[in-house]
C-alpha positions as a printed Julia matrix, in Angstrom:
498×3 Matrix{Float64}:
  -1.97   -6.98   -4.68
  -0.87  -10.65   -4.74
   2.11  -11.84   -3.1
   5.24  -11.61   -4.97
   6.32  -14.96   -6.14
  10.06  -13.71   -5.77
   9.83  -13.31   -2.25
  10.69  -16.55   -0.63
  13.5   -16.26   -3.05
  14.91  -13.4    -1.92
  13.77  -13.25    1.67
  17.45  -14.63    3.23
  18.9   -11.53    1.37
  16.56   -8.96    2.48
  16.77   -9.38    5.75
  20.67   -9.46    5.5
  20.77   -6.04    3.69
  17.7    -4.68    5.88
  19.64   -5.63    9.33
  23.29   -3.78    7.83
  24.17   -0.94    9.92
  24.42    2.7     8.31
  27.98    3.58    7.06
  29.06    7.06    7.38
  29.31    9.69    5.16
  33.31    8.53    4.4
  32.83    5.04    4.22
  29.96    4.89    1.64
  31.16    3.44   -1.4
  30.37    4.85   -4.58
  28.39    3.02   -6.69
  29.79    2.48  -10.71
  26.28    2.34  -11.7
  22.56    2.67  -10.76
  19.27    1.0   -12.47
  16.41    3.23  -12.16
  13.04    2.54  -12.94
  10.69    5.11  -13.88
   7.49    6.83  -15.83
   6.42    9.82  -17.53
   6.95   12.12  -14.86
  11.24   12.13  -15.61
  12.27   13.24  -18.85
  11.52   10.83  -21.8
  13.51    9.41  -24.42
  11.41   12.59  -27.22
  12.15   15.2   -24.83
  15.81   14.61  -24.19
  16.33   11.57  -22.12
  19.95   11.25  -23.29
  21.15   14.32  -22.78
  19.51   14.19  -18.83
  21.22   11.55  -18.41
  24.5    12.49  -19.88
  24.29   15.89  -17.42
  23.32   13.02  -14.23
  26.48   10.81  -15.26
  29.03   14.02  -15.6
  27.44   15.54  -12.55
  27.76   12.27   -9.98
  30.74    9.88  -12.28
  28.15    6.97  -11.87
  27.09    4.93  -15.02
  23.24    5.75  -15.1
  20.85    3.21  -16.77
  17.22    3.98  -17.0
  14.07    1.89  -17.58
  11.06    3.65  -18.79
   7.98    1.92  -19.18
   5.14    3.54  -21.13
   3.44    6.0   -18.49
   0.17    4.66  -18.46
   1.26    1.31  -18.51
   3.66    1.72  -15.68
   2.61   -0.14  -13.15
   1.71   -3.16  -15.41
   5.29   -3.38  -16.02
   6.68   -3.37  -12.62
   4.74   -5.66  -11.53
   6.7    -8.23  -14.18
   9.45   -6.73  -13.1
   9.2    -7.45   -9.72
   7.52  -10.94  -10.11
  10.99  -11.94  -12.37
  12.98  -11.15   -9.18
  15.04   -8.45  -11.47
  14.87   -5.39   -9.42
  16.01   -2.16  -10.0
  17.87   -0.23   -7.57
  15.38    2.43   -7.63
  12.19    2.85   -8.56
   9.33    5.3    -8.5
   6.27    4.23   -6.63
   2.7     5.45   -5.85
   1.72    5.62   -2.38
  -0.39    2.11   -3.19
   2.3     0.28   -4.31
   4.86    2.25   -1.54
   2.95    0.82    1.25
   2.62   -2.37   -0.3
   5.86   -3.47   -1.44
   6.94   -1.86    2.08
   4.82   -4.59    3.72
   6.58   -6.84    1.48
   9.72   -6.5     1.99
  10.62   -4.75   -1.91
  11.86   -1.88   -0.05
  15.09   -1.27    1.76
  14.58    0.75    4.92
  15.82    4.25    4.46
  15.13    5.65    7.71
  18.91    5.57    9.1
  20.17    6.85    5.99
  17.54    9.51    6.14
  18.28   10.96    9.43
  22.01   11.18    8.45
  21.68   12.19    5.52
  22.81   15.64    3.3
  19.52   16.85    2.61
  17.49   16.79    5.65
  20.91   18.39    7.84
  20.78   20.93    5.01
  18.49   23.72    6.66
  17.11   23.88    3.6
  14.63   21.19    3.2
  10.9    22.58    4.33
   9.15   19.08    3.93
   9.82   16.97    7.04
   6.25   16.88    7.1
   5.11   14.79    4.0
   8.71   12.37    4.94
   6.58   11.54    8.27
   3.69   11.17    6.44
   5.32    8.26    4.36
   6.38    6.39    7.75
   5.1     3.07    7.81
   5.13    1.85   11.39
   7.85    4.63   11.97
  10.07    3.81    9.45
  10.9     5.3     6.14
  11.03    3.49    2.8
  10.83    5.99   -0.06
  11.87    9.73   -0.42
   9.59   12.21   -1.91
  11.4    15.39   -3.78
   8.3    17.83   -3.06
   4.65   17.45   -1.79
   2.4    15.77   -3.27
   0.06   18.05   -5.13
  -3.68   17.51   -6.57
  -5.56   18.63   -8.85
  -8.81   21.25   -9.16
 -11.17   21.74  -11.48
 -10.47   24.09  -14.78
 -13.67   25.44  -16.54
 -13.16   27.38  -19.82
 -14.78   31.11  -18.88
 -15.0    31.21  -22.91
 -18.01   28.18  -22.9
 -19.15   30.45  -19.47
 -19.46   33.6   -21.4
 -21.16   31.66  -24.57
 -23.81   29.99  -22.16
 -24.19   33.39  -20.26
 -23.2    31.72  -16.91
 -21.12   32.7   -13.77
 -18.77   29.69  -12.34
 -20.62   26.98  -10.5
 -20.82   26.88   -6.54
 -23.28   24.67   -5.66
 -24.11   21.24   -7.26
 -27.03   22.76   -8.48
 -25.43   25.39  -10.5
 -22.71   22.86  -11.43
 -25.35   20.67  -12.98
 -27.04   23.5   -14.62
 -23.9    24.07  -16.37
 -23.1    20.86  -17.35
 -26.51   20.85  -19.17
 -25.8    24.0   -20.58
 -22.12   22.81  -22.18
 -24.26   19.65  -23.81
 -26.8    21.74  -25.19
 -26.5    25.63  -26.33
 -23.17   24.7   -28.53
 -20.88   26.7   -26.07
 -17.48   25.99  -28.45
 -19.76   28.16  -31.52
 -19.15   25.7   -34.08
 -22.83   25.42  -35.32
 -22.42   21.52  -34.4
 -24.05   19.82  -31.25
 -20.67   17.51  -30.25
 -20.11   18.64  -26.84
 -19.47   17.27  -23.89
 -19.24   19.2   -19.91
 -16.12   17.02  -19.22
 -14.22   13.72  -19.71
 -11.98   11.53  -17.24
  -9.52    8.9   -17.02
 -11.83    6.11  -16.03
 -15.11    6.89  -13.64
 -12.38    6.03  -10.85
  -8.66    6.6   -10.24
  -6.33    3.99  -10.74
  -4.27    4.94   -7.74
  -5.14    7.53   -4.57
  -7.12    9.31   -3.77
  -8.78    7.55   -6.45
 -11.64   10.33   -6.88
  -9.31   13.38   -7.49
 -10.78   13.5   -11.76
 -14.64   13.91  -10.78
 -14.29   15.71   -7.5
 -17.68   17.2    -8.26
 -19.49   14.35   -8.61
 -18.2    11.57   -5.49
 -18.17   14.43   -3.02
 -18.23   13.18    0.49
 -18.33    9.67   -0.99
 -14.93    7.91   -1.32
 -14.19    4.3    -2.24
 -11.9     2.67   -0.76
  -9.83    2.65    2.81
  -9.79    6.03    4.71
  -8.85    6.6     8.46
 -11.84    8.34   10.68
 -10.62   11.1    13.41
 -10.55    8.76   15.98
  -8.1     7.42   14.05
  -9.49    4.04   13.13
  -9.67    2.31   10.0
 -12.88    2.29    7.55
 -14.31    1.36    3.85
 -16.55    4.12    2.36
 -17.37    1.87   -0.81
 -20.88    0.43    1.34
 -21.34    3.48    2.83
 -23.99    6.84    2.05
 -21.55    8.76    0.77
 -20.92    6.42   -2.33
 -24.92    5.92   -3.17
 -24.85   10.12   -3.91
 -21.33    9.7    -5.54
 -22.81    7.09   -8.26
 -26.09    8.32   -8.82
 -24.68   11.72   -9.63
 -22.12   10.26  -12.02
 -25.3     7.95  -13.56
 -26.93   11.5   -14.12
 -24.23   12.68  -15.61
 -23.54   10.07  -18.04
 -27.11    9.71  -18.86
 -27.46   13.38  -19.67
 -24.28   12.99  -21.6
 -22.53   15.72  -19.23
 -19.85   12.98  -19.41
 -17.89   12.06  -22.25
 -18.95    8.79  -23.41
 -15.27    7.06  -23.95
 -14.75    7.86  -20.12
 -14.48    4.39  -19.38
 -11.73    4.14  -21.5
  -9.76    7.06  -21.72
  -5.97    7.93  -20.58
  -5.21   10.85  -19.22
  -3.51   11.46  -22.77
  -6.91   11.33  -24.46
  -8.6    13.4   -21.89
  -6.12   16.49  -22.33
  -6.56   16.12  -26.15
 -10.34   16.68  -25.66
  -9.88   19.67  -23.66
  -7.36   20.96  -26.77
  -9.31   20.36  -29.21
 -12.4    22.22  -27.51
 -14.47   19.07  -27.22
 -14.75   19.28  -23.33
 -15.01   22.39  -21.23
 -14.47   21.48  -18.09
 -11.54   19.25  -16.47
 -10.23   18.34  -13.71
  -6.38   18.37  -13.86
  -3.41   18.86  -12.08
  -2.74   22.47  -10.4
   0.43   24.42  -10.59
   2.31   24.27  -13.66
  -0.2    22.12  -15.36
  -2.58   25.18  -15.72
   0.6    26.52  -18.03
   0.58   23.72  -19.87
  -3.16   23.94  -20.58
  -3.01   27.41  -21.24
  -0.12   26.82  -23.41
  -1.59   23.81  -25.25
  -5.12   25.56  -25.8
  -3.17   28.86  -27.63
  -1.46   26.2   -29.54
  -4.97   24.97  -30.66
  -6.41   28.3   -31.15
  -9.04   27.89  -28.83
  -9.53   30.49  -25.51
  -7.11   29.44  -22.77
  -8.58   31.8   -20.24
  -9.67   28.89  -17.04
 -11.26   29.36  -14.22
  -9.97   27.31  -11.24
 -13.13   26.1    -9.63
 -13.05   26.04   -5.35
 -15.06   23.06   -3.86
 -18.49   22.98   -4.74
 -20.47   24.39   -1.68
 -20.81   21.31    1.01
 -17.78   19.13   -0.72
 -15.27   18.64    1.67
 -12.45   19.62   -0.88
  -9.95   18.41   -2.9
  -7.18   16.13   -1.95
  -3.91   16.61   -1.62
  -2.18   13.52   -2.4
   0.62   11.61   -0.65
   3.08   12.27   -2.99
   4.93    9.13   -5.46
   8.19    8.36   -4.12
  11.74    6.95   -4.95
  12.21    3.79   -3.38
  15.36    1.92   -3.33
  15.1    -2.16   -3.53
  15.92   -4.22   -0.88
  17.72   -6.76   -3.29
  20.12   -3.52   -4.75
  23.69   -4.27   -3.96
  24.69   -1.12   -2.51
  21.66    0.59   -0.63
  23.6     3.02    1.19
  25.56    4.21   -1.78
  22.24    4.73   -3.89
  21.01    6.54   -1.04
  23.8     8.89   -1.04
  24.42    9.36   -4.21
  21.27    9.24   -5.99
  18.67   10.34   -3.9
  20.45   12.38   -1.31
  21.86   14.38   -4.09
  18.66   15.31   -5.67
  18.27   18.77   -3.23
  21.75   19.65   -3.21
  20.63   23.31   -3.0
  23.22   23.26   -6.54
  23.73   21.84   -9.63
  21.99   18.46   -9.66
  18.89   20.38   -7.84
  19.19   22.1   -11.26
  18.86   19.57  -13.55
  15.9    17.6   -11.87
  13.88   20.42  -11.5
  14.87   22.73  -15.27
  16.82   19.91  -17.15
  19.73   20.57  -19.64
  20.8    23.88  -20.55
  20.27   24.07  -24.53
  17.78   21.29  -24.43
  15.15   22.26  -21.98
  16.35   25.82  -21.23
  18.52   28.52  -22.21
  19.65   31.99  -21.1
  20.99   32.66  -24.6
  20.09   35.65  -27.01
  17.16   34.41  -29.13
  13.44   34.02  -29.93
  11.48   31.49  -28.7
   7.82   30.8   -29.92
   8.09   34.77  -30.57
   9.04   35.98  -27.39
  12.6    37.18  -27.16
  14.88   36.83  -24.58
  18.18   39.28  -24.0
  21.17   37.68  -22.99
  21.24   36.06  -19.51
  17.76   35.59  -19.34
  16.8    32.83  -18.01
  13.54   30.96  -20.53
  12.43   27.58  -21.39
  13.11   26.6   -24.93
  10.57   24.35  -27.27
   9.18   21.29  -26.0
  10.67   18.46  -28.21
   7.93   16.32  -28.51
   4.96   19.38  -28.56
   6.05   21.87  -30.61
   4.82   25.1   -30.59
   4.64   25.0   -26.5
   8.03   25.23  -24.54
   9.22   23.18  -21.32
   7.68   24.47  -17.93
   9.53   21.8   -15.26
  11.73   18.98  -15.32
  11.16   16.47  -13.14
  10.82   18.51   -9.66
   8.11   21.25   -9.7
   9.8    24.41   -8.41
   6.71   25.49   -6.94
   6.05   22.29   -4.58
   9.97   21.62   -4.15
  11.02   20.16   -0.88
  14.22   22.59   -0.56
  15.67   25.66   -1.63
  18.53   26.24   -3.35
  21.38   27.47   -1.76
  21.52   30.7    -0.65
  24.01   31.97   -3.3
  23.18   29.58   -6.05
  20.5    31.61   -9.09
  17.03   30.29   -8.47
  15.03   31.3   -11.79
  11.45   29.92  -10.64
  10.43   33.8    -9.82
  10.65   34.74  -13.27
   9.44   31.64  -14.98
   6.2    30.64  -12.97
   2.9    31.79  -14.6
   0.07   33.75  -13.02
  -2.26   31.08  -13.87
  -0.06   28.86  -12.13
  -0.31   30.51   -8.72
  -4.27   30.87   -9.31
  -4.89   27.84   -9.16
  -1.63   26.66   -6.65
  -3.51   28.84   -4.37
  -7.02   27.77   -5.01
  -5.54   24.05   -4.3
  -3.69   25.07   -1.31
  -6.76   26.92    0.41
  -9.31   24.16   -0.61
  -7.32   20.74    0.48
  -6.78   17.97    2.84
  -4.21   15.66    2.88
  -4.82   11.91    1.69
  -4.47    9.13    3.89
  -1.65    6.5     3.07
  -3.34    3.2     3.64
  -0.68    0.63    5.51
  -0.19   -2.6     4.15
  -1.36   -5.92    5.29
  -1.28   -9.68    4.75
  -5.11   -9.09    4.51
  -4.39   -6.32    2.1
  -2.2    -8.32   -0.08
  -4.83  -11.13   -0.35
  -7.78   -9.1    -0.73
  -7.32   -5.73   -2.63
  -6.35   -7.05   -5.81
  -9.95   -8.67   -6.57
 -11.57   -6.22   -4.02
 -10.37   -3.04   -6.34
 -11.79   -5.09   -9.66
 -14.96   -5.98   -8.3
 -15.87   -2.43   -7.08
 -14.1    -0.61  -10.42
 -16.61   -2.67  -12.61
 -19.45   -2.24   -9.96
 -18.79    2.14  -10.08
 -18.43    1.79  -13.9
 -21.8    -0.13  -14.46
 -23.56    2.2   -12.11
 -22.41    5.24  -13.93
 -22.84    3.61  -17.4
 -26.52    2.81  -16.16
 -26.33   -0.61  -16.61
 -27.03   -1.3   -12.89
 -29.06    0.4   -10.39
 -27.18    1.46   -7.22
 -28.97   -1.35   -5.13
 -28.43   -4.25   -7.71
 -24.87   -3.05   -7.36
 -24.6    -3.28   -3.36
 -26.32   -6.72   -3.42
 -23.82   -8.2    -6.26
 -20.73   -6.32   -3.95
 -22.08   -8.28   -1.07
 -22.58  -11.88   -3.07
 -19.81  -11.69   -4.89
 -17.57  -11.56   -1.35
 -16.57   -8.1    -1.69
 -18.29   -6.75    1.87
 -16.39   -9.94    3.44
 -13.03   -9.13    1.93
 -13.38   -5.56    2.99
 -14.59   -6.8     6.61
 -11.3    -8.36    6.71
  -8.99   -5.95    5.24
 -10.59   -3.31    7.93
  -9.92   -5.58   10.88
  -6.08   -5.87    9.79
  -5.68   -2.24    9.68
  -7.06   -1.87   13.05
  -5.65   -4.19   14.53
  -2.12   -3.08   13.78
């Protein structure tokens, strides 16, 4: 990421706000209004944006202004934003873009506020361990609601049963399948236009960058990881990748993967899996598996998935660090936001509520009715129809009750036992039992400089690999020539060294 032109700017004022003491409790003033910036994963404008933030405004008495950039253009956009010195107060960050604007000096330091603060003095916040997972040199500069999650791999026992096939456990078997999902017309249609699976790009845009095709990079990552011995390392040069990209070559080649991989959004590979195109994916787990059970019943196709367990000698899926809200170090009032905005999120009450169910008669209900034909008495607590995809309801608001980083309080009605889905917990606990945690990568100067054209050359390096257009040694001697190995030499001796 390149250095943000704002910063010499704006440097006199950070370090003003960054050095202020911590007001108490009774002398934080209350902020009249807060700028948030934000994507997909809070309520948008279809789905009842207006009335959230109508419920956030009556709740707190502070003027609420949101800015919500197309999800999958998100980061695009705050990048402008950022560059053109106009800060939010708060915004949502991935743990990329946390440690780098840390490193900055985007953030304000939280970790004063933090250790005073409502939520972790509640006794009822169980996540102290992902907060001191998002220290950066010991101190905190975002706050994450819940942990961070992953995904695991959904195959459609449907295509399975048409093929005559158990679920895969080797690579072997995983293959075999594949082939089988191209080839013997597993959706019944009479039509060979099947593929095994689809993903957002052959890698993620953000870590753990290789969470979509678990199956095929394996052992091989690409990009910065941290060794047991605790030092730094790049595993783009090293064996782990060559197996990574010639299975993905194989499995382009043999069409296994959907051609428009390259290009897809995540958007475009959940439509696929709908519409019965792909049967395998690798998603989310949790309440996504309702929502893909709910969105394949819409679509008349089987919704019965298998969540897949590592393939035998993977090393298992990735639990990520999870995205978290940052406040800016240029926002007026840091404290205030802090208090008000962020430490309010867990109250263990009412605004707990609405971040993690929304609005009641917008996103939920415990009235008397029929919803999607299932009937509710009076009192009972059910999601109503989702806005913007009808025919499926709401399962969440913004906080997943399941991976929640607090209770609510002991006498305040917590419906998540009688809303969360069987398929949910199958594949919650096939994540929890088959995971490791991610590593957050600190920032450097050498970072800063580096990753930016680092990340491009190796994206279009993977992609050209998978799309056969290179073989795996043209692509380590172009990686080398083009300066990549140096910049990563560099970038690796930073994070060492600090």
């Amino acid at each position: 990421m390149k250095k943000l032109i704002a910063l010499v700017m704006t440097l006199a004022l950070v370090l003003s706000v960054m050095s202020m003491p911590v007001a108490s409790a009774e002398e934080v003033k209350k902020p009249e209004k807060i700028t948030i910036f934000i994507d997909g994963t809070v309520v948008t404008e279809p789905n009842g944006q207006a009335e959230f933030k109508a419920r956030w405004e009556e709740l707190s008495g502070i003027e609420l202004e949101i800015i919500q950039p197309d999800h999958d253009a998100y980061y695009d956009v705050l990048q402008q934003q950022i560059a053109s010195g106009d800060w939010p107060d708060i915004m949502i960050l991935s743990s990329t873009y946390y440690a780098a604007y840390a490193n900055e000096g985007v953030l304000w330091d939280m970790t004063d506020a933090w250790e005073n603060s409502a939520t972790k003095n509640s006794g009822r916040f169980q996540t102290e361990n992902v907060i001191e997972g998002l220290k950066i040199n010991g101190r905190l500069y975002g706050f994450a609601d819940g942990i961070g999650g992953g995904s695991v791999t959904y195959v459609k026992k449907a295509w399975l049963d048409a093929v005559g096939m158990e679920a895969p456990k080797t690579w072997d078997e995983y293959a075999a399948m594949c082939d089988a999902f191209v080839s013997q017309d597993p959706d019944g249609n009479g039509v060979d236009d099947t593929y095994a699976l689809t993903a957002a790009g052959f890698i993620g845009t953000e870590a753990p960058y290789i969470n979509y095709l678990p199956e095929f990079y394996q052992d091989g990552y690409p990009s910065f990881y941290q060794k047991e011995d605790g030092t730094w390392a790049d595993g783009f040069a090293e064996e782990g990748m060559k197996g990574a990209l010639e299975r993905l070559a194989e499995g382009y080649a043999k069409k296994w993967i959907d051609p428009t991989t390259l290009t897809n959004g995540t958007k475009d590979c959940r439509n696929k899996f709908y519409d019965n195109t792909t049967g395998v994916f690798t998603y989310w787990s949790g309440t996504w598996a309702t929502n893909l059970k709910t969105n394949l019943d819409k679509n008349n196709v089987d919704s019965e998935l298998i969540p897949l367990p590592p393939l035998e000698g993977a090393p298992g899926y990735f639990d990520r660090t999870p995205p978290v809200w940052a406040i800016s170090a240029t926002c007026e009032n840091p404290q205030g936001v802090f208090t008000y905005f962020i430490d309010t999120m867990l109250d263990g009450g009412d605004m707990q509520f609405l971040w993690t169910y929304g609005v009641e008669g917008v996103h939920w209900s415990r009235a008397a009715e029929t919803v999607l034909e299932n009937t509710y008495e009076e009192g009972q607590f059910h999601f109503l129809e989702n806005r913007e995809t009808p025919g499926t309801t709401y399962t969440k608001n913004h906080i997943d009750p399941v991976t929640s980083g607090a209770d609510f309080a002991q006498d305040y009605e917590d419906p998540c036992d009688q809303i969360v889905q069987p398929e949910n917990i199958a594949s919650s606990e096939v994540f929890a039992a088959n995971s490791r945690p991610a590593w957050l990568v600190p920032s450097t100067d050498e970072m800063s400089t580096y990753n930016g054209d680092l990340t491009t050359l190796k994206n279009e390096l993977i992609a050209k690999v998978a799309m056969g257009e290179m073989t795996y040694d043209e692509a380590m001697a172009k990686y080398v020539a083009d300066g990549g190995q140096e910049w990563s030499d560099k970038i690796v001796a930073s994070l060492n060294a600090k």
